[in-house]
C-alpha positions in Angstrom: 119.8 46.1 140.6 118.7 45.4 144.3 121.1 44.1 146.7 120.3 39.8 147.3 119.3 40.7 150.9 117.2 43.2 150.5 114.0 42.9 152.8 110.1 43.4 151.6 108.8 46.6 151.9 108.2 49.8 150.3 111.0 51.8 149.0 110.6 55.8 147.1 113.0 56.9 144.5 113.1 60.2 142.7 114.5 60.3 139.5 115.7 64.1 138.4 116.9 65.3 135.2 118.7 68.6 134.6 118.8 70.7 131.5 120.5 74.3 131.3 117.7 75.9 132.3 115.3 73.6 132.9 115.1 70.8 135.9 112.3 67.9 136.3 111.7 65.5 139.1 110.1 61.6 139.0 109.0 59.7 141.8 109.2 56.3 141.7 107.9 53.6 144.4 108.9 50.4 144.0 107.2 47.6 146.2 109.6 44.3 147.0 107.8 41.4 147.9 108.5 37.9 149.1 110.4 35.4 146.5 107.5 33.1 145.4 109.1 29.5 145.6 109.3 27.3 142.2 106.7 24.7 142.0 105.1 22.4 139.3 101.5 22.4 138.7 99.0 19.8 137.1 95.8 20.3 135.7 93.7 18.2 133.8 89.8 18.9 133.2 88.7 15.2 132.3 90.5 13.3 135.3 88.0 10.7 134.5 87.4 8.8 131.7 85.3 5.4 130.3 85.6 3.1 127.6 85.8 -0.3 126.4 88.3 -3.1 126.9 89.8 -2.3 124.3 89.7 1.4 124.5 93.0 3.7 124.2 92.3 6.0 127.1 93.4 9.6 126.1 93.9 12.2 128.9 94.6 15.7 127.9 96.8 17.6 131.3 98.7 21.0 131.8 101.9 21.4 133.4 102.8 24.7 134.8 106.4 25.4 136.1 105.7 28.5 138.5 109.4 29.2 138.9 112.0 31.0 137.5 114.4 28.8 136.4 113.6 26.4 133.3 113.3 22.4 134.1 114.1 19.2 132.9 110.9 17.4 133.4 111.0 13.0 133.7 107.7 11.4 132.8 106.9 8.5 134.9 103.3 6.8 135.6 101.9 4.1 138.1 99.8 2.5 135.6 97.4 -0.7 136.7 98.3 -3.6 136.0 97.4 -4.6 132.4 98.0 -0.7 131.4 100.6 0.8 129.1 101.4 4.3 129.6 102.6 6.7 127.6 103.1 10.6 126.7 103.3 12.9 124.2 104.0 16.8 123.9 102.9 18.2 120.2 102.3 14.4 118.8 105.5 13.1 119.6 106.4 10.2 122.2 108.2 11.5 125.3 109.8 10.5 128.5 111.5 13.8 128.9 111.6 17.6 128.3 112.4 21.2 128.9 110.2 23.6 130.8 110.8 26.9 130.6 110.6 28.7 133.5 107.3 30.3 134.0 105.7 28.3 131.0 103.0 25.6 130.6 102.9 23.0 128.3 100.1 20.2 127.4 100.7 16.9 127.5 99.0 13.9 126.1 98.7 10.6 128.3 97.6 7.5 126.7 96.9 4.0 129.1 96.6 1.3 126.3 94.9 -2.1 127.8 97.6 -4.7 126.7 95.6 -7.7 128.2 92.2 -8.3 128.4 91.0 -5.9 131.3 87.8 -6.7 133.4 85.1 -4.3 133.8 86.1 -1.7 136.8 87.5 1.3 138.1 91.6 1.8 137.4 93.2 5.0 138.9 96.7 5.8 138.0 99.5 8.3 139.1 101.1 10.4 136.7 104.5 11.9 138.2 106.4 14.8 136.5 109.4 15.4 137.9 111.9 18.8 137.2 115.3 18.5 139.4 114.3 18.6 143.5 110.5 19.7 142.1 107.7 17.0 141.7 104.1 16.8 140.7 101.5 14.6 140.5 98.6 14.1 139.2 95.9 11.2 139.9 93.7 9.5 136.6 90.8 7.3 136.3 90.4 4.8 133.2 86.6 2.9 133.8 86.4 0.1 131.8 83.0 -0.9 131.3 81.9 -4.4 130.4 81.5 -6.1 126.8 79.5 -8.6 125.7 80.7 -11.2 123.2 78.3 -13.9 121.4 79.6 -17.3 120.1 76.9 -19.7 117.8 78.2 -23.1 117.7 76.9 -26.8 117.8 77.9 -29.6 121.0 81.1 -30.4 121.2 81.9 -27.8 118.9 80.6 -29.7 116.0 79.3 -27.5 112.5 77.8 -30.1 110.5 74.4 -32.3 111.3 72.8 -34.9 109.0 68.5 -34.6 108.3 66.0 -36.2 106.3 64.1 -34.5 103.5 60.7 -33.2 104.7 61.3 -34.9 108.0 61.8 -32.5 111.1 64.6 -32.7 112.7 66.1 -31.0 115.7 69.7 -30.0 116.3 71.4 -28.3 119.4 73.2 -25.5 119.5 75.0 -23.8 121.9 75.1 -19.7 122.8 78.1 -18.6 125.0 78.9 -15.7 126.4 83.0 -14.9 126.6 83.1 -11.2 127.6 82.9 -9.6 130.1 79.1 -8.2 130.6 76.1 -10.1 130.4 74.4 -10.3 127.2 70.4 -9.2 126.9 67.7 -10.3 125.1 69.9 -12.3 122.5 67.3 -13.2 119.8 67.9 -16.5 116.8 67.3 -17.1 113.7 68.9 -18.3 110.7 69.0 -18.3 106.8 68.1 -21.8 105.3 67.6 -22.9 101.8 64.3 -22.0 99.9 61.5 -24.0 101.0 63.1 -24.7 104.6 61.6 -24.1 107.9 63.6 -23.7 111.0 62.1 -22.6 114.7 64.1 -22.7 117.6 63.0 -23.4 121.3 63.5 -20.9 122.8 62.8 -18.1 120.6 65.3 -16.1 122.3 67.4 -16.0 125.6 66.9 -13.6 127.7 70.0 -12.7 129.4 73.4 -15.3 128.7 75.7 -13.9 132.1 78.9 -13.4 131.8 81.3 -17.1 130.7 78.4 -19.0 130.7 76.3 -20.8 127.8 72.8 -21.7 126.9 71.9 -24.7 124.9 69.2 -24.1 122.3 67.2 -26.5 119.8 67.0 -25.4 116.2 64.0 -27.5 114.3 65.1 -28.3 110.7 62.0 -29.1 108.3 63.5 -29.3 104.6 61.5 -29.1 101.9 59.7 -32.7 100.5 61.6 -32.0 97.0 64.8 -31.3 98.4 67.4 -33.5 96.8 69.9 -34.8 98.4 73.2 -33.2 99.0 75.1 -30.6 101.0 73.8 -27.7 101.9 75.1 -24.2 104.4 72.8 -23.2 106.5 73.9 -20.0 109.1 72.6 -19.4 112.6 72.3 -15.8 114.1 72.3 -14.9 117.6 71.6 -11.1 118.1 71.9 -9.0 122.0 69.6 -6.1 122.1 72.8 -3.7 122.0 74.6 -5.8 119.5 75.8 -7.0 116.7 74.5 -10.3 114.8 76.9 -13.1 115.6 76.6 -16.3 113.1 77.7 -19.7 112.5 77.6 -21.6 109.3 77.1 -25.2 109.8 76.9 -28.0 106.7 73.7 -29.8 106.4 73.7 -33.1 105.1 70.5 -34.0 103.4 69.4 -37.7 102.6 66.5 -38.7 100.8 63.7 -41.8 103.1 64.9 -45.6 102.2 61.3 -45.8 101.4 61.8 -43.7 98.1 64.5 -45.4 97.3 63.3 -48.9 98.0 59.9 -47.6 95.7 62.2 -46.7 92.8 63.7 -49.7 92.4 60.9 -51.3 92.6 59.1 -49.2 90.0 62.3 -50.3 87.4 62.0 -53.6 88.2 58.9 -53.8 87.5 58.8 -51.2 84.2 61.9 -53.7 83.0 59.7 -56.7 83.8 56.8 -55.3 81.7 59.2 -54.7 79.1 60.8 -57.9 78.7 57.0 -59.9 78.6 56.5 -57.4 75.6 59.1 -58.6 74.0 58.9 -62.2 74.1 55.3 -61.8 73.1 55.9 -59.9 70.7 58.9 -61.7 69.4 56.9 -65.2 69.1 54.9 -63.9 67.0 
């Protein structure tokens, strides 16, 4: 056991051992160096990471306790605002643990958006702290944009009233809520058999981000469609998207002209009945 002040340097032993006829001899050096002071260490290889607004961003770090005394190690971030952090050592949640001295662990770093984040760059500082000992290590969450489509009529209105085999246009609305612009959305829609719908414009070619475009759907039903109630849906589709749709309720009514023409048709097939009769009838 060395004396506590012992000073670096270089420092021989021999070691003998003596039998009853025989003797034998060991030299030892032994080499005392300077006391290497206790630190903490961080280490992470993906410092930066990217996802969506709604992405849990998952950072896998290393904490190294060079000394030689075991730790108590506090967990703290300084998370963006908008961020929840939190960490976890073999899958469960932690604020706190012990390092043994001369050890590693990994820990797990989550920064959950808990409010709807705009695209952009978010660094953080992750502390770990062990007694008079500190570390720190500095994270990057990039949030890239999203767009997100909405299909619905003025004024929010779903519902529209037509004529049967009469073209009639209705406007619709496109908007864009999220937070990247939204390319090359193309429309169409599914319609009853015998329908025909075109829109002006085909497509839009780019709806920035929380604005709208107002497009004109032409509805053509068919001549013998009869009147009634009927679902037609709307799709609006980005080029790195999803379809997004809106039902609306169609209300078809048949021309006046028809109807006045039928009547008239009974009157006069009632009429032609009724001189039958009374000719008939005389005789």
């Amino acid at each position: 056991t060395p004396p506590e002040n012992l000073e670096t340097g270089e420092y021989k032993f021999v070691v003998r051992g003596e039998g009853d006829q025989t003797s034998a001899e060991l030299d030892l050096v032994i080499y005392v160096e300077e006391k290497v002071p206790a630190s903490l260490d961080f280490k992470t290889d993906l410092p930066t990471l990217k996802g969506s607004p709604d992405t849990t961003f998952r950072f896998s770090t290393t904490l190294n306790n060079n000394g030689d005394k075991d730790l108590t190690i506090n967990l703290s971030a300084d998370a963006p605002m908008g961020f929840l952090p939190k960490f976890s050592l073999a899958g469960n949640e932690v604020s706190s643990f012990l390092l043994e001295a001369n050890r590693s662990k990994t820990i797990s770093i989550e920064l959950e958006p808990i409010t709807d984040i705009p695209a952009g760059e978010y660094p953080f500082t992750f502390y770990a702290n062990g007694g008079e000992l500190q570390a720190e290590l500095i994270l990057t969450a990039i949030v890239t944009g999203q767009q997100n489509i909405q299909v619905t009529g003025v004024d929010g209105r779903l519902s529209a009233k037509i004529n049967a085999g009469k073209m009639t246009p209705i406007q619709l609305v496109v908007k864009n809520t999220g937070t990247a612009p939204a390319q090359g959305v193309e429309l169409s829609a599914s319609a009853p058999s015998g329908w025909t719908i075109s829109f002006e414009p085909e497509s839009i070619e780019e709806i920035p981000t929380g604005e709208q475009i107002e497009v004109t759907a032409n509805i053509t039903p068919s001549e013998k469609a009869i009147a009634g109630d009927y679902i037609t849906t709307f799709k609006a589709k980005p080029i790195d998207g999803a379809n997004e749709t809106a039902e609306f309720r169609i209300t078809l009514t048949t021309s006046t002209l028809w109807g006045i023409t039928g009547v008239a048709l009974i009157a006069v097939a009632v009429s032609v009945v009724a001189i039958a009769v009374m000719r008939f009838g005389r005789r």
